[in-house]
Structures are given as C-alpha cells and as structure tokens.
GUMI-786151 format. One record per residue: residue in three letters; z, x, y of N, C-alpha, C, O in turn; residue number from 0; chain. Coordinates in steps of 0.02 Angstrom, whole numbers, padded with zeros to 5 digits. Each point is the difference from the previous one (the first is absolute). Layout:
<romars>
type / n.z / n.x / n.y / ca.z / ca.x / ca.y / c.z / c.x / c.y / o.z / o.x / o.y / seq / mol
ALA / Z / X / Y / Z / X / Y / Z / X / Y / Z / X / Y / NUM / A .
...
</romars>
This chain:
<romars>
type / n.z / n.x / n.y / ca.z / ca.x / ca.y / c.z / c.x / c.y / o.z / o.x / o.y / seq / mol
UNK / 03898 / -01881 / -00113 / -00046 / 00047 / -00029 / 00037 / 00042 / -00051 / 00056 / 00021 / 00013 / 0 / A .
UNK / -00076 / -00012 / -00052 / 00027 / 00045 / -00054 / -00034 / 00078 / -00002 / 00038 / 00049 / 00005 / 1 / A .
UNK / -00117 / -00039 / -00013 / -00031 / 00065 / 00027 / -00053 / -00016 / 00048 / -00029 / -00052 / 00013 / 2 / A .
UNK / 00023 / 00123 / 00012 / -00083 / -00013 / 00044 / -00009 / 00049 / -00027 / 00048 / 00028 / -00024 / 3 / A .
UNK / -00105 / -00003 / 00019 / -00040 / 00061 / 00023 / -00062 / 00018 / 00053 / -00046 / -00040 / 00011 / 4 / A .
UNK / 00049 / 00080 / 00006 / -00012 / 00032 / 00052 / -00035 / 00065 / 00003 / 00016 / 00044 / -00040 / 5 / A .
UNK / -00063 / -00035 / 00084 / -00067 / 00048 / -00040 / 00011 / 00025 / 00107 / -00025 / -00041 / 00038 / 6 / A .
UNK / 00052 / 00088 / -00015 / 00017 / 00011 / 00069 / 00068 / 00028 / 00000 / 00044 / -00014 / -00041 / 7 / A .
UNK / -00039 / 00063 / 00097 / 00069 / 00026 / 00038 / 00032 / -00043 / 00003 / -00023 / -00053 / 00021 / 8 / A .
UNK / 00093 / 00058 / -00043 / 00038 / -00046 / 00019 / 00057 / -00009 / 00069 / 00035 / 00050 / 00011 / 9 / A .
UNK / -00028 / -00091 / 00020 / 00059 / 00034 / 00084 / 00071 / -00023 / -00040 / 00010 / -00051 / -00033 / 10 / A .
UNK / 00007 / 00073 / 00038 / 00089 / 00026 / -00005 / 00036 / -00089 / -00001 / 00006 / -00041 / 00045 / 11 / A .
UNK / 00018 / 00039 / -00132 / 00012 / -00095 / 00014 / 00074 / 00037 / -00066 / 00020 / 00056 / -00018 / 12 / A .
UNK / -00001 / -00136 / -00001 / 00073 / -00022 / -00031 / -00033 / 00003 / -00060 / 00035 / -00006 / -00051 / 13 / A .
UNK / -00100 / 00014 / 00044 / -00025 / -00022 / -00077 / -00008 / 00057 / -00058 / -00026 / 00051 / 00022 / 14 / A .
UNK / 00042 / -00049 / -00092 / -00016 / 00049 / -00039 / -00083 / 00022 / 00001 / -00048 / -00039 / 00001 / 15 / A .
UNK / 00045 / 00096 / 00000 / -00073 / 00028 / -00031 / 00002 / 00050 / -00049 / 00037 / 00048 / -00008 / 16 / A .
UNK / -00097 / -00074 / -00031 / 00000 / 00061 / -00049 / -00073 / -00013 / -00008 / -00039 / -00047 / -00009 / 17 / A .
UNK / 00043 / 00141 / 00018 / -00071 / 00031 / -00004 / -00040 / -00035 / -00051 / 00038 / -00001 / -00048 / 18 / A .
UNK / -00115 / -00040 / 00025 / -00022 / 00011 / -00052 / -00065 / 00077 / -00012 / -00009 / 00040 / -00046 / 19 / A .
UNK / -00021 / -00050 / 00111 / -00058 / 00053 / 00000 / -00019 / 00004 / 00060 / 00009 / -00044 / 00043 / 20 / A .
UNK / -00047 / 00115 / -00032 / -00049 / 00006 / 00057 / -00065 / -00062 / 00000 / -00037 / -00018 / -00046 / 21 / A .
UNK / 00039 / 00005 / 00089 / -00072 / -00051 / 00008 / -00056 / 00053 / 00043 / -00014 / 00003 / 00060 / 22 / A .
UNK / -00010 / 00036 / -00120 / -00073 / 00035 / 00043 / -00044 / -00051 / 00025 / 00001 / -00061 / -00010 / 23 / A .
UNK / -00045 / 00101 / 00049 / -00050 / -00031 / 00067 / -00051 / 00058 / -00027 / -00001 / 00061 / -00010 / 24 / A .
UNK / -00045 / -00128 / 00004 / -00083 / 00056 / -00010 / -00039 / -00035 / 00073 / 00011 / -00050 / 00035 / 25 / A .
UNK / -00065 / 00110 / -00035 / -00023 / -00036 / 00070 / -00085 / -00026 / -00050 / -00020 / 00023 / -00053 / 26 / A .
UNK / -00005 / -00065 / 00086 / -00057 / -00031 / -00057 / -00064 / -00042 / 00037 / 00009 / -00036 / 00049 / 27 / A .
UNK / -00077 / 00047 / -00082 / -00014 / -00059 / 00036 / -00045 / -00003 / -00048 / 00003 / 00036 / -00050 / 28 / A .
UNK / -00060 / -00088 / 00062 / -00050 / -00030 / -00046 / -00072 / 00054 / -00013 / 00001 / 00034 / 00052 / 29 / A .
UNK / -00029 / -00023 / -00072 / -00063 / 00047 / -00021 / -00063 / -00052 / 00040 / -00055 / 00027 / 00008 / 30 / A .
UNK / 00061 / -00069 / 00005 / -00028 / -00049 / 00068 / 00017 / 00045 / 00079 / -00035 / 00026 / 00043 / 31 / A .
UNK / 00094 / -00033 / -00050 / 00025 / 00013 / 00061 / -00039 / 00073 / 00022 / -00045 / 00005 / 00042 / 32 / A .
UNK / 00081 / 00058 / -00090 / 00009 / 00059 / 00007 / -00105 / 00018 / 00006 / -00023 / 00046 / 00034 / 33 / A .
UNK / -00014 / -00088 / -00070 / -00092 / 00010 / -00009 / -00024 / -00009 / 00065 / -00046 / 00036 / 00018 / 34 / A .
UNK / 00074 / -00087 / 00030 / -00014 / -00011 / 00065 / 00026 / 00037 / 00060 / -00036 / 00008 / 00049 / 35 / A .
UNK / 00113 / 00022 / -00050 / 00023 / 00046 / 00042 / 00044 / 00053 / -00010 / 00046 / 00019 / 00036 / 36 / A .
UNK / -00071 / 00009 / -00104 / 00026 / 00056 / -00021 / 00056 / 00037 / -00022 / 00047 / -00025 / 00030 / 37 / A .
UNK / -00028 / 00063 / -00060 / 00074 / -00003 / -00011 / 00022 / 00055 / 00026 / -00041 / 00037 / 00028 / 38 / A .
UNK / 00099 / -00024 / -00030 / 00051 / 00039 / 00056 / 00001 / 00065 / -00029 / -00001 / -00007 / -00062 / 39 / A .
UNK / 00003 / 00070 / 00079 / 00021 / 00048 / -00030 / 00091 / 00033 / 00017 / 00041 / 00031 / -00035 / 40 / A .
UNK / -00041 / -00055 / 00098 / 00070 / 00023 / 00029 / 00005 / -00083 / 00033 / -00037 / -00043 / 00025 / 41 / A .
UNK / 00130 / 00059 / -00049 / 00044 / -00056 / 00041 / -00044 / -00006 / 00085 / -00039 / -00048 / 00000 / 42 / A .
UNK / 00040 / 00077 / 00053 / -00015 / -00002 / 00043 / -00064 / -00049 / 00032 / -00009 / -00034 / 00050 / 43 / A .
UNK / -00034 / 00054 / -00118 / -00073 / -00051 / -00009 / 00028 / -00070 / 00015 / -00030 / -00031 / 00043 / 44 / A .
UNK / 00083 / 00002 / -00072 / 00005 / -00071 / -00004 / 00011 / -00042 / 00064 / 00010 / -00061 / 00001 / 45 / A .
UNK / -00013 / 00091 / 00037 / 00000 / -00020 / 00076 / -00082 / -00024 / 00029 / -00018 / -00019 / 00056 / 46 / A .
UNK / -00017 / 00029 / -00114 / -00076 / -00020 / 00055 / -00003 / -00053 / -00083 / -00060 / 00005 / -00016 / 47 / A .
UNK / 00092 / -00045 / -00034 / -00001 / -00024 / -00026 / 00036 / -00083 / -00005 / 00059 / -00002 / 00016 / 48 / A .
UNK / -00086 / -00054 / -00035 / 00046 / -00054 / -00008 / 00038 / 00011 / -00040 / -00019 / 00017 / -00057 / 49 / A .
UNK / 00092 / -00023 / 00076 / 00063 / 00006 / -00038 / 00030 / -00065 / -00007 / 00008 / -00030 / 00054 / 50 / A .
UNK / 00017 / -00010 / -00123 / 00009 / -00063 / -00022 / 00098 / 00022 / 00037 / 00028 / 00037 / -00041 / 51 / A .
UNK / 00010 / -00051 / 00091 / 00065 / 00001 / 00001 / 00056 / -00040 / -00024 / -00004 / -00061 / 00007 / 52 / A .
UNK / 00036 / 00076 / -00025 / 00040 / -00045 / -00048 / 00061 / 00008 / 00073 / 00015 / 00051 / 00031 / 53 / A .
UNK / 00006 / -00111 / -00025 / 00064 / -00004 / 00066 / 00066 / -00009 / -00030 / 00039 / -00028 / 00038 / 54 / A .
UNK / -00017 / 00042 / -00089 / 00064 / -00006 / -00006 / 00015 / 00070 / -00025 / 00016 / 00009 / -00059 / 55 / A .
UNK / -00022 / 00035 / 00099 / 00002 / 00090 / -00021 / 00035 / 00007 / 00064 / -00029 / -00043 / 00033 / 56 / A .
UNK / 00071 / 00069 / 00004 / 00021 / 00018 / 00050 / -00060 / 00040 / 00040 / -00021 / -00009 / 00057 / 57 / A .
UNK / 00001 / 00059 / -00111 / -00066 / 00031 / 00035 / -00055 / 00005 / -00018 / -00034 / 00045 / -00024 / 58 / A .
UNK / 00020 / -00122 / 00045 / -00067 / -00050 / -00020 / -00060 / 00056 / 00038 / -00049 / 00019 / -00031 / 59 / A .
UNK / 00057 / -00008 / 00071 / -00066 / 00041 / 00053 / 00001 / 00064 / -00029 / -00055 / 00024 / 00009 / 60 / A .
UNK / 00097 / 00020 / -00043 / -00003 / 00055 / -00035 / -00015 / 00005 / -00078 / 00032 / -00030 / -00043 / 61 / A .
UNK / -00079 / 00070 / 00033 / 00018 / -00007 / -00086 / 00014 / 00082 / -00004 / -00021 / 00039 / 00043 / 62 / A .
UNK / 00054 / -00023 / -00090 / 00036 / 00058 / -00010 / -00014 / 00054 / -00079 / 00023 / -00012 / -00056 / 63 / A .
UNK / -00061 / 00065 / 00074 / -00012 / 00059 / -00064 / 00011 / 00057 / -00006 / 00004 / 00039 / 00048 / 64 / A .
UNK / 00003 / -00022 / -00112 / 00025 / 00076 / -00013 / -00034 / 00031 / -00034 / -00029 / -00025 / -00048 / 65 / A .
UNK / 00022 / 00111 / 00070 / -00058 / 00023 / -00053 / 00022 / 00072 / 00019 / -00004 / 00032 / 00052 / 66 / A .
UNK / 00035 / -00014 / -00127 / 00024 / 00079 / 00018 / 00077 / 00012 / 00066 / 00011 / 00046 / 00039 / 67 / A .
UNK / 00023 / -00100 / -00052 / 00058 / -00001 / 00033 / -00016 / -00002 / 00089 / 00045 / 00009 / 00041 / 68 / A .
UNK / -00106 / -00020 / -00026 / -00019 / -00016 / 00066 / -00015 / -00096 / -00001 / -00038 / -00029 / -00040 / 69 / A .
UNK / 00073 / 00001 / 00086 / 00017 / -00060 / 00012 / -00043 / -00023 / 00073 / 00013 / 00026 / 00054 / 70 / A .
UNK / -00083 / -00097 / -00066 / -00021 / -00003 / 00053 / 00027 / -00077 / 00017 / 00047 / -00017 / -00037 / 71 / A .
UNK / -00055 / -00003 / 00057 / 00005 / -00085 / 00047 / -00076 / -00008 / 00045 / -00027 / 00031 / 00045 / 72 / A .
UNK / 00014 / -00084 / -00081 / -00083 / -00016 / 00035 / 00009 / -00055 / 00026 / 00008 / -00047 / -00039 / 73 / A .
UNK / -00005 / 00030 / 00132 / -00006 / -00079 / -00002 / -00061 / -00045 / 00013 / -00042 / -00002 / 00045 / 74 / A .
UNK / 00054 / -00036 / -00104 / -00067 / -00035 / -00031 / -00006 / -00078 / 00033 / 00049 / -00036 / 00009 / 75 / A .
UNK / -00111 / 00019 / 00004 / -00010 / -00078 / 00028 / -00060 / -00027 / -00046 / -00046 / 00028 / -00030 / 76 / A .
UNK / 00065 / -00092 / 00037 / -00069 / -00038 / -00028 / -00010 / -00064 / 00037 / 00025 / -00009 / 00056 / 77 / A .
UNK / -00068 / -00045 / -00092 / 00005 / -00065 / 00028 / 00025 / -00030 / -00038 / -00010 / -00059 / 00014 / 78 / A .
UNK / 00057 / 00066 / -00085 / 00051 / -00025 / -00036 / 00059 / 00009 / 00005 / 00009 / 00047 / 00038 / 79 / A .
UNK / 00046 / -00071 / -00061 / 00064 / 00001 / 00002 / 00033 / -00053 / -00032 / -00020 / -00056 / 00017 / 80 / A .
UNK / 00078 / 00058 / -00070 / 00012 / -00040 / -00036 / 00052 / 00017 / -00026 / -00003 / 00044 / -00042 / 81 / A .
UNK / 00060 / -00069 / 00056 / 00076 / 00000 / -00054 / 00005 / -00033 / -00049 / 00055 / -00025 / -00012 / 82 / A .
UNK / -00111 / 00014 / -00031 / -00015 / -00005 / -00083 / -00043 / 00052 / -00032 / -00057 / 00002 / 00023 / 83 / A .
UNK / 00071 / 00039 / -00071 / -00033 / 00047 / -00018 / -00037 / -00045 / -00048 / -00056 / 00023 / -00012 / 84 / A .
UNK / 00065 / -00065 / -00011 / -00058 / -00033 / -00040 / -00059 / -00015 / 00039 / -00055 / 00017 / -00022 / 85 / A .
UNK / 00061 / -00042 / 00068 / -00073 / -00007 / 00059 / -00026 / 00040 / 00002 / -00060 / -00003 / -00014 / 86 / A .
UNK / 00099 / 00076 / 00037 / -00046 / 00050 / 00019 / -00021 / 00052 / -00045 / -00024 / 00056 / 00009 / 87 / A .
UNK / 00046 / -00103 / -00079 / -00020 / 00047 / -00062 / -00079 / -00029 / -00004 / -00047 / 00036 / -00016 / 88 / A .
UNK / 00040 / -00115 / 00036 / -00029 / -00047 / -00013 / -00077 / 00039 / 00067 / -00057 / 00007 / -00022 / 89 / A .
UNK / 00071 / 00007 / 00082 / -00033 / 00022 / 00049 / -00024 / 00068 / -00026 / -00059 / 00009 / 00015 / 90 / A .
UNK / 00089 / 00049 / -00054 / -00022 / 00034 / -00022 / -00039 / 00006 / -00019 / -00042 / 00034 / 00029 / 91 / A .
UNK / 00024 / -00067 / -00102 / -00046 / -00019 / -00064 / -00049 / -00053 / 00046 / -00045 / -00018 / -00038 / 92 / A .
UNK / 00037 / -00009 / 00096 / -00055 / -00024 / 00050 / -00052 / 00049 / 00025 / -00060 / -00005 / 00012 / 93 / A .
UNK / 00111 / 00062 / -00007 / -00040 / 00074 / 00017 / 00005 / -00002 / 00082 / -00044 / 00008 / 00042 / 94 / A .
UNK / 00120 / -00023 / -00035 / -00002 / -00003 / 00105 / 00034 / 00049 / 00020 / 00022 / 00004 / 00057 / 95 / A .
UNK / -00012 / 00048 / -00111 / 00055 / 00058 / 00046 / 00036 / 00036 / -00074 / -00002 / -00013 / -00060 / 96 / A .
UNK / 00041 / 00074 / 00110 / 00040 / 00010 / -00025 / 00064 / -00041 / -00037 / 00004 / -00055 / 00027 / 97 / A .
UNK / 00037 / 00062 / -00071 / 00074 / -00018 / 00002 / 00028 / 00045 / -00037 / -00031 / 00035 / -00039 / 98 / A .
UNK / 00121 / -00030 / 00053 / 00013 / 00050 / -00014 / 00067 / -00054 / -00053 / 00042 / -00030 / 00032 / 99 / A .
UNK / -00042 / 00024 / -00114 / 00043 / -00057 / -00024 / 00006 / 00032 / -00056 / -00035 / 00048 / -00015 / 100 / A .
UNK / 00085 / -00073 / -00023 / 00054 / 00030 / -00059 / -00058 / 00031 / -00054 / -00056 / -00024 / 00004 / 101 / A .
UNK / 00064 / 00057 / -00036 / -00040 / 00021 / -00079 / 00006 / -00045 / -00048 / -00046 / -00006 / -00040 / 102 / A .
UNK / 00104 / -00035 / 00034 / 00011 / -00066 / -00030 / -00065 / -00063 / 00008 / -00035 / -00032 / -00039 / 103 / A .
UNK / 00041 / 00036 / 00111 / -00050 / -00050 / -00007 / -00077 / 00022 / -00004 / -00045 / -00029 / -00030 / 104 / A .
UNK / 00042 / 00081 / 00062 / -00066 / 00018 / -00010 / -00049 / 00014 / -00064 / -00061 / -00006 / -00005 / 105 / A .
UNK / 00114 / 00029 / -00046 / -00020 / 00030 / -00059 / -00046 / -00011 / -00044 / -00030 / 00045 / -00030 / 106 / A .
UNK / 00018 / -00136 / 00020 / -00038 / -00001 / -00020 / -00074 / -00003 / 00017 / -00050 / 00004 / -00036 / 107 / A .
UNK / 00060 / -00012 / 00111 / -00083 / -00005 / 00048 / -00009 / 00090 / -00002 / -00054 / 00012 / 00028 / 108 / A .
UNK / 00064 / 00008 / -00035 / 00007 / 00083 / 00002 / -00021 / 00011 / -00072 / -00045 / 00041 / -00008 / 109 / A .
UNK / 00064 / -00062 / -00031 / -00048 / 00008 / -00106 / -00054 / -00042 / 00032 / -00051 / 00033 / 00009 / 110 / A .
UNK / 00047 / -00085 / 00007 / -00068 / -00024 / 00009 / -00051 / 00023 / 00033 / -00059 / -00013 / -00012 / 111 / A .
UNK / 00087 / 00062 / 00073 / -00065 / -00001 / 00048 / -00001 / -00036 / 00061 / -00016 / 00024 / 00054 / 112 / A .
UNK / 00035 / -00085 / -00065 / 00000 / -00040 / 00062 / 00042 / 00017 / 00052 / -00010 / -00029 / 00053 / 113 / A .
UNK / 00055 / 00070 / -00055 / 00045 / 00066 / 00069 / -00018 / 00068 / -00042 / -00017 / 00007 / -00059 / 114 / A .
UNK / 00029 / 00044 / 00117 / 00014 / 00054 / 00000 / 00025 / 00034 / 00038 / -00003 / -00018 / 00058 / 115 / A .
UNK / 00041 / 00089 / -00076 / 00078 / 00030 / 00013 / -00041 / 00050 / 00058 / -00031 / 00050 / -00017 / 116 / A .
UNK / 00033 / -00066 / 00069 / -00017 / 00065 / 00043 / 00043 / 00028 / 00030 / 00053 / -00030 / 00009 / 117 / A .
UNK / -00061 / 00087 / 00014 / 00042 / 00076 / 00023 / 00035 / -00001 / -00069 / 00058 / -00008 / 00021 / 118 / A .
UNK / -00050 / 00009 / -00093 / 00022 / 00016 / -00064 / 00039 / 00068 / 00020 / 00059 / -00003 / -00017 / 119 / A .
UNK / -00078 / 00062 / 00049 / 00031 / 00052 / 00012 / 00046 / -00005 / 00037 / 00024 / 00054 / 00019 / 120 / A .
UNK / 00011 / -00123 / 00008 / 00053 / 00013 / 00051 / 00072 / -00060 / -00039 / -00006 / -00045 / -00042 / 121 / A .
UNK / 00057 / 00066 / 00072 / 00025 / -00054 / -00046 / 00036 / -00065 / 00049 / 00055 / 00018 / 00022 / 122 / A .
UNK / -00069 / -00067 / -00007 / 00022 / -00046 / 00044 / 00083 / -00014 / 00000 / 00041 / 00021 / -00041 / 123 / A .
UNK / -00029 / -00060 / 00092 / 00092 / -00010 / -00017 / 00008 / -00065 / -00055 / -00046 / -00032 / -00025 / 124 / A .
UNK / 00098 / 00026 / 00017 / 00042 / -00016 / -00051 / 00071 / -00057 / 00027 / 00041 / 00019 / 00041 / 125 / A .
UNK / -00039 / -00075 / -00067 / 00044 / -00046 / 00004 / 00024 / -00003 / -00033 / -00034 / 00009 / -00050 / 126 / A .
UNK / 00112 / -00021 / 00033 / 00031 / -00001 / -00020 / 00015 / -00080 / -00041 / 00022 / -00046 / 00034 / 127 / A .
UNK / -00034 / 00039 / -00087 / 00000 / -00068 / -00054 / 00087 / -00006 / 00005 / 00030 / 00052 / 00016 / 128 / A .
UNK / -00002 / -00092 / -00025 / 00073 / -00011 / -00001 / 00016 / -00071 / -00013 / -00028 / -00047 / 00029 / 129 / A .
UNK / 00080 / 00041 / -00077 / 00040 / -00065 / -00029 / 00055 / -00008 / 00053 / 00047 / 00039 / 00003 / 130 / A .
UNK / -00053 / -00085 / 00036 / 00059 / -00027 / 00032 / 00030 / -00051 / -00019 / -00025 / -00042 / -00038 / 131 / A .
UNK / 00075 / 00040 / 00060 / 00086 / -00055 / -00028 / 00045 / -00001 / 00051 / 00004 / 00048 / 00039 / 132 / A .
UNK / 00039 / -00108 / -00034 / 00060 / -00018 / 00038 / 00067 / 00060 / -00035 / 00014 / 00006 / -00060 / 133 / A .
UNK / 00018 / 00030 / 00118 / 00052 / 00015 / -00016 / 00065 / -00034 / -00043 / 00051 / -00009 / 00033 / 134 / A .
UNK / -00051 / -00009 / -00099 / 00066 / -00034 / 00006 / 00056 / 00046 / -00054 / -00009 / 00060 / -00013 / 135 / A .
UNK / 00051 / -00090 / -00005 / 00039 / 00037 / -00037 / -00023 / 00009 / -00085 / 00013 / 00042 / -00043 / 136 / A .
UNK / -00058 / -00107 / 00048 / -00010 / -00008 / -00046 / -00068 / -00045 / -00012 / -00016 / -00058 / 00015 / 137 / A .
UNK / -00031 / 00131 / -00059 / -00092 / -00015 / 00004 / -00015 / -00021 / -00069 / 00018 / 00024 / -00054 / 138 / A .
UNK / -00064 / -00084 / 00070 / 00003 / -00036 / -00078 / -00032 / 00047 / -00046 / -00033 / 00047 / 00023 / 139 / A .
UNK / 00038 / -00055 / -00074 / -00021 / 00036 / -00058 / -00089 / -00011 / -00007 / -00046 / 00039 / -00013 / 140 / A .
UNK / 00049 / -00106 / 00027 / -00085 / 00002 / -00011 / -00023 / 00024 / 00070 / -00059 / -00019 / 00004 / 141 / A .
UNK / 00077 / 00054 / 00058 / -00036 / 00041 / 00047 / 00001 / 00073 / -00024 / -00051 / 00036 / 00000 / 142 / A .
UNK / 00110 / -00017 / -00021 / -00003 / 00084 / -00038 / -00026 / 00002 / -00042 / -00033 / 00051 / -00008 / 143 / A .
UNK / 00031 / -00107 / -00048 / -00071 / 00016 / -00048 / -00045 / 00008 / 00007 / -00030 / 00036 / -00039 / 144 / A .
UNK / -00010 / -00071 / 00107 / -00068 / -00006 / 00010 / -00017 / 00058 / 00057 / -00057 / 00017 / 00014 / 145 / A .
UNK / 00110 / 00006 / 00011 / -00014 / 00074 / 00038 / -00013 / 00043 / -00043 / -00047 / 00038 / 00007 / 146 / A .
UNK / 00088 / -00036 / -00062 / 00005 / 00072 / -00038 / -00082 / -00025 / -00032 / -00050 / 00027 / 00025 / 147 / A .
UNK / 00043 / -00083 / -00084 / -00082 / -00009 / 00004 / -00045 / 00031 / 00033 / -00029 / 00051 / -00019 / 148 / A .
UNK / 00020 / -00088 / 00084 / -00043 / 00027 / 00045 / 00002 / 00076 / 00011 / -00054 / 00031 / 00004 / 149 / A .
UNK / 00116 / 00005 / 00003 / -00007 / 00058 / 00019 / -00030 / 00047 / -00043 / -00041 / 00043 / 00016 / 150 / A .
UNK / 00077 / -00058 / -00097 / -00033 / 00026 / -00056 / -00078 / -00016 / -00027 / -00035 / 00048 / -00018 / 151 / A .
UNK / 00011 / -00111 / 00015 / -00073 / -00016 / 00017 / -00048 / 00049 / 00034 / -00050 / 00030 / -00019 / 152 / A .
UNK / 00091 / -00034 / 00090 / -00064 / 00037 / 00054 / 00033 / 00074 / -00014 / -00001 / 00035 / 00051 / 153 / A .
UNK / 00027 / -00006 / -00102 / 00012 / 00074 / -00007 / -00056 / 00022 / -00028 / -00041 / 00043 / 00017 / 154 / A .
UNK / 00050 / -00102 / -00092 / -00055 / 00002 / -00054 / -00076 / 00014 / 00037 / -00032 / 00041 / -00033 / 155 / A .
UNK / 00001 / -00063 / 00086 / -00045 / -00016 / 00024 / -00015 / 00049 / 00039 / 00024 / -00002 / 00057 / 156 / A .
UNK / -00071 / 00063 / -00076 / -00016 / 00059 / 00036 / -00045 / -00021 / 00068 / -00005 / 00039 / 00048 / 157 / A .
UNK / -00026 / -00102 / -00049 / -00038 / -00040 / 00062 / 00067 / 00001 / 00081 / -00014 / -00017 / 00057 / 158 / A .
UNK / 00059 / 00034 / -00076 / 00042 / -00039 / 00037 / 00035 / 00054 / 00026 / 00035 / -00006 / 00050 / 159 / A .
UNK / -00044 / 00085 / -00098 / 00039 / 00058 / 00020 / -00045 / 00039 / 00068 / 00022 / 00050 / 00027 / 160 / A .
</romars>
C-alpha cells in the first residue's frame, strides 16, 4: 500500500498520519420521512424516532451534540444498520429514518430538497479525515505530493471546514 485514507479515530499503529480535515456529521432525513413523523426539536426527541445506524462508529447506539458548550449523547435505535454510508445515504432519500452522515455526501440532496438538516441548531460530532502511510525512512515523492494536494484542495473547500 502506498496511502489509505481514512474518514474515523484512529487506534495507536506504526503508520504515518496526517491530518487532512474534520469530517462533519449532519443529522438528516427525507421531507417524506420528517411529513409522516415529524421532526425533532431537541436531541432527546430522537429516541421515539427511526434512526438509520451506521456500525463502524465505536458509538454506533449513541449519536452525539453540542449546543452552547452543553454536550448531549442520545441512544438511538432503528430497524436499519449498515457499515456503508452509501446505503444508508441510499435508505435515507427512501424516507426510513433518521441518519446521521458527512456534509460531503449529503450536500447535494440537501440543495435539492430530497434530505434535510434537522436539529440545524446543534452541532453533531466530527471525524477525523486522515492520509495514512507505512513508516519508512523513506516516503515516495508521489505520496507527499498527493497529501499536500489533498490537504490543500480540501482547505480551498469551505464545504469541508
């Protein structure tokens, strides 16, 4: 392997990382969804709601917000669950629930209409985007080019701040 990247915490390894960006989390669902069972005013609400869970989060059963430096943890269930956020971007825009997935991907169902950003007043957690690499003495030139790229790219890109 020459790079990965990696959109998640990382556990303690031999490998280089370097930061590219925060990966914000909007929480979202379809204008289908929200017409039939309403939308949330407080984090707390989302507990009598279908929540789309994404399982490769450590704290898949929690989703996590901030509003005014007060920090809640809501734990959320549904009858979905899926360690592809493309599915449950895909289950979203079906209108079966909540999901809680990057601003990246959502962005453009969000100009359209076909999602929307609920609890907007709170701000969800944040993953950490990161370029990983093998430790060696010596990192090829075309992996540091394409980090510094990427890093400078997604600077340019106020979507991503």
């Amino acid at each position: 392997m020459d790079l990965i990247i990696r959109a998640r915490i990382l556990e303690d390894s031999s490998l280089i990382v370097r930061h590219l960006f925060e990966n914000s989390l909007l929480l979202v669902a379809s204008p289908e969804y929200l017409a039939l069972h309403g939308e949330s005013k407080e984090p707390i609400e989302l507990k009598r709601h279908n929540c789309l869970v994404y399982t490769m989060l450590k704290t898949l059963n929690n989703w996590h917000f901030t509003r005014d430096d007060e920090q809640f943890s809501v734990p959320v269930s549904g009858n979905f669950q899926s360690d592809n956020g493309d599915v449950i971007l895909e289950v979203a825009l079906a209108g079966l629930g909540f999901a809680q997935l990057p601003i990246w991907m959502v962005g453009e169902h969000l100009k359209s209409g076909r999602l929307q950003q609920v609890l907007p007043d709170y701000k969800t957690q944040t993953l950490p985007f990161n370029a990983i690499y093998p430790q060696n003495r010596y990192v090829p030139l075309k992996v540091r080019c394409f980090v510094d790229f990427m890093k400078l790219k997604l600077s340019e890109n106020t979507m991503y701040k």
